[in-house]
N, C-alpha and C positions, 0 to 999 in steps of 0.2 A: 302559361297558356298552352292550351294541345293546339297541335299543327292540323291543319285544317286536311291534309290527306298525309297523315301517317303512314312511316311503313309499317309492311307485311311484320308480325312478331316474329322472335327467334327464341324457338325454347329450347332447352338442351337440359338431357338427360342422366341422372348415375341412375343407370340399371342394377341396384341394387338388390338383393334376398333371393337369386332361384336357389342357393343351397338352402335358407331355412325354410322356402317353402317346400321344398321335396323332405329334409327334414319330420316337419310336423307331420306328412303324409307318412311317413317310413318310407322314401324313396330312397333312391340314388342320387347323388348330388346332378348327376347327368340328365336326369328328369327333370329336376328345376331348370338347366339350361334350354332343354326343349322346350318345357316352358313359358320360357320368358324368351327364346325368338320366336314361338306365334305370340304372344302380346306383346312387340314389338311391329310385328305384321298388323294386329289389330290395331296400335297408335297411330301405325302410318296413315290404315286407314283414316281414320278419325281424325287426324291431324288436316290431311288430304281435304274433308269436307268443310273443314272452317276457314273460313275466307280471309281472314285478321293473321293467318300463321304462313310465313312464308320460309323459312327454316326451320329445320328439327335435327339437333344433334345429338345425336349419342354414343355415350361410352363404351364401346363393346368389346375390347381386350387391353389391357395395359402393357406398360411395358415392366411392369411389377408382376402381374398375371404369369410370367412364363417359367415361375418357381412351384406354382400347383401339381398337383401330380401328375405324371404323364400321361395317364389315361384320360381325368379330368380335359387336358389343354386339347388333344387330340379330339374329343367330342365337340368343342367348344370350336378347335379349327372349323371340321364339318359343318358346324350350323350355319359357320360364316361363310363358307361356301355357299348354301344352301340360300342364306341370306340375302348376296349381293349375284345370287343367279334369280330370282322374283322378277325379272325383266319385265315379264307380261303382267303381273298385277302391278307395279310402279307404270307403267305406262296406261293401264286402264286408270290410274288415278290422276296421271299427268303430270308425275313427280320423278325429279331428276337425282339419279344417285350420285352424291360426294365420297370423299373419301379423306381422312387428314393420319396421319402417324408421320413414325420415321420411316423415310423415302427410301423406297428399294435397293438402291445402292449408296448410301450411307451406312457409313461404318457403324455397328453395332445392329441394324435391322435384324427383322429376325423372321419377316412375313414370308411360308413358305411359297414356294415357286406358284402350288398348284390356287393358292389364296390371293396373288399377287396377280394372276390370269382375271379369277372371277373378277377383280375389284375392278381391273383395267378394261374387261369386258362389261361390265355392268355399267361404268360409267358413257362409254361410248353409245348403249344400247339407248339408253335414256336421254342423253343428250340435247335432243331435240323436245322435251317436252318441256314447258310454259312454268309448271308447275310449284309446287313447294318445291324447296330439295333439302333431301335428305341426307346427309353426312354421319359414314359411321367411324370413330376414332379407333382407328384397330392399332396394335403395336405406339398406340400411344403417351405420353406422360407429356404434361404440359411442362415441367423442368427441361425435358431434351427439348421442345421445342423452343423456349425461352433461350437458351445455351446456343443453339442452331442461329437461332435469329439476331442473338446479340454477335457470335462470331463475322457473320455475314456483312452486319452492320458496321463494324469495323473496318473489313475489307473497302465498303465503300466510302469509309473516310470519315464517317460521322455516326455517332451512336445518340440517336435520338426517339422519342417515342413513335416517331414517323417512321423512322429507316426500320426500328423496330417491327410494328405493323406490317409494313411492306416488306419483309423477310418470314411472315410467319407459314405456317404449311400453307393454309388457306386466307390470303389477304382479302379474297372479298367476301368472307365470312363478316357479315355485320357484327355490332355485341349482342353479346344473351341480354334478352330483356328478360325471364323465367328459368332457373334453374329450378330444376327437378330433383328430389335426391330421395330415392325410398328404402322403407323395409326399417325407417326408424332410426335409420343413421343421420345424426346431425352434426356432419364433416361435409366438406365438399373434396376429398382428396385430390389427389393430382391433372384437375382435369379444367383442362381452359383456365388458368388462372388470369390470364392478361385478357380475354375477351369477358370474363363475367363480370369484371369491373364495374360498380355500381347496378348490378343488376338485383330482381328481389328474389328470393330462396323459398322455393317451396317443397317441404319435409311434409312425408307423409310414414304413416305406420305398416301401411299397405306393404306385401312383397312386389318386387317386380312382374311376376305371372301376374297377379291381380288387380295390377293395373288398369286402368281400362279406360275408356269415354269419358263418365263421367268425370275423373280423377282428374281427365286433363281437361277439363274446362275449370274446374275448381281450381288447378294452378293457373290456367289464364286469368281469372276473376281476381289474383292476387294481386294483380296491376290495375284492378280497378278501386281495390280496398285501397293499394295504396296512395292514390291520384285522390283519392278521397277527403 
């Protein structure tokens, strides 16, 4: 039986393909990066307007990611700068920015100073608004997180899938109810593995740049086929 007032949805994202779409263009892979954070800007939007969506997370750098070439990770730093400074349109939307990786001063981190500023400013700027929130997984892998959270759990004397939860980056990140994964890859790699738990998978052929509105109501409707 559905619950008579459900929560807000929680979709989460692998931003998959700005290299093959810059690619097929003859671009630079750095183009596809630009890319896919303004279509990223345009999900928030879109996300922002449907009332059923009350988290959106996505994948935005690995802790796998920091083996790409040097130039590559550097443009990709910038964006994310560029990213989580959007203050003014997340607050015209009324959407509050998260943030989950490995924490600044844990050993192995690797977010530089001037990215570690934007995320910690961005989050305080928005703070105050109502809204969906948005979570970007920067310096992530859900392996360190698992590792992190079971350590933790120990300390307190019990390893359990409670103490588990409540050690993760983000405990009151609810579960994904829609995983997103584009560009034709059908993996979920390193990413939320402990919160996508029973959730449904929605693969699309689509690059990340060309993502868009409609794409993400067609992953929403995924949970209506499957209730079905």
């Amino acid at each position: 039986m559905t619950p008579a007032n459900p929560r807000p949805l929680h979709i989460a994202c692998i931003m998959d393909g700005n290299g093959r779409w810059a690619r097929r263009r003859g671009l630079p892979r750095t183009d596809g990066h630009t890319a896919g954070e303004e279509a990223l800007a345009e999900v928030v939007r879109s996300a922002a307007h449907l009332k059923n969506i009350g988290w959106l997370t996505v994948f935005g750098f690995s802790t796998e990611n920091w083996v790409r070439p040097r130039t590559e990770v550097r443009h990709i730093l910038s964006l994310h700068r560029k990213l989580f400074s959007r203050t003014e349109e997340m607050n015209s939307n009324n959407a509050r920015t998260r943030w989950i990786g490995r924490p600044f001063t844990d050993k192995g981190a690797r977010t530089p100073v001037y990215v570690q500023k934007a995320i910690t400013k961005a989050i305080a700027d928005t703070a105050h608004n109502t809204g969906m929130a948005v979570t970007v997984a920067f310096d992530y892998g859900s392996r360190a997180e698992l590792i992190r959270a079971a350590q933790r759990a120990m300390k307190e004397g019990v390893v359990s899938p409670e103490s588990i939860e409540r050690n993760l980056y983000d405990p009151t990140l609810p579960a994904v109810d829609v995983l997103v994964r584009t560009s034709g890859e059908t993996r979920i790699s390193n990413f939320m593995l402990w919160q996508i738990k029973g959730c449904a998978v929605y693969f699309t052929e689509r690059t990340w740049p060309d993502f868009n509105a409609q794409e993400l109501n067609e992953a929403v409707a995924v949970l209506t086929h499957r209730a079905a």
